[in-house]
Residue, then its C-alpha position, 0 to 999 in steps of 0.5 A: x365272731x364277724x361284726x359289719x357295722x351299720x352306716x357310716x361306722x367303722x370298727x376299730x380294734x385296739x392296740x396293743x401295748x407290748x411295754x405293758x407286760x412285766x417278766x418275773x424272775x420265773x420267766x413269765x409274763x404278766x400283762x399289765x391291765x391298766x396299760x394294756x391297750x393304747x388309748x385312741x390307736x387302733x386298726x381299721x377292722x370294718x367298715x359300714x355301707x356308707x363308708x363302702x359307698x364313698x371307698x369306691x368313688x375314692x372319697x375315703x381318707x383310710x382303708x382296712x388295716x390302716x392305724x388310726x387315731x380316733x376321738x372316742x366311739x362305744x367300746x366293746x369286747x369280743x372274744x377277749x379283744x377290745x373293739x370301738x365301734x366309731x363314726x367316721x367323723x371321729x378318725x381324726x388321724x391315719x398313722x403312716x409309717x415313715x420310709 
């Protein structure tokens, strides 16, 4: 399922903890729902027309794929993923990979 966001939204997908999951002595893995996402991280998945607006004049801080710390937006889930649809105003943070 695609989702376009309206405005100046952006949709974020969650992050995945990979500590989150447990090995039993089988060899199998059980994750762990209460660590299973990492609070307020989360991937650049799409972006509203506003956002659009302002990425073509080069007025955007962040782009698709890019990490981001975010404040708080609507959680949803979809096709078992959890999504936070956000303001704009609400990425407080792009994480970079240091080189």
């Amino acid at each position: 399922m695609k989702i376009q966001p309206l405005g100046d939204r952006v949709l974020i997908k969650r992050i995945k903890n990979k500590a989150s999951e447990e090995k039993l002595s089988s060899g199998i893995y059980i994750a762990r729902k209460d660590k299973d996402e990492i609070k307020n991280q989360g991937i650049v998945e799409a972006i509203g027309p506003k956002l659009q607006e302002k990425k073509e004049k080069g007025e955007l801080h962040f782009s698709l794929g890019d990490k981001v710390i975010f404040s708080w937006g609507e959680s949803i889930e979809i096709d078992n993923e959890t999504y936070d649809l956000i303001s704009e105003n609400n990425i407080l943070a792009v994480l970079k990979e240091e080189k």
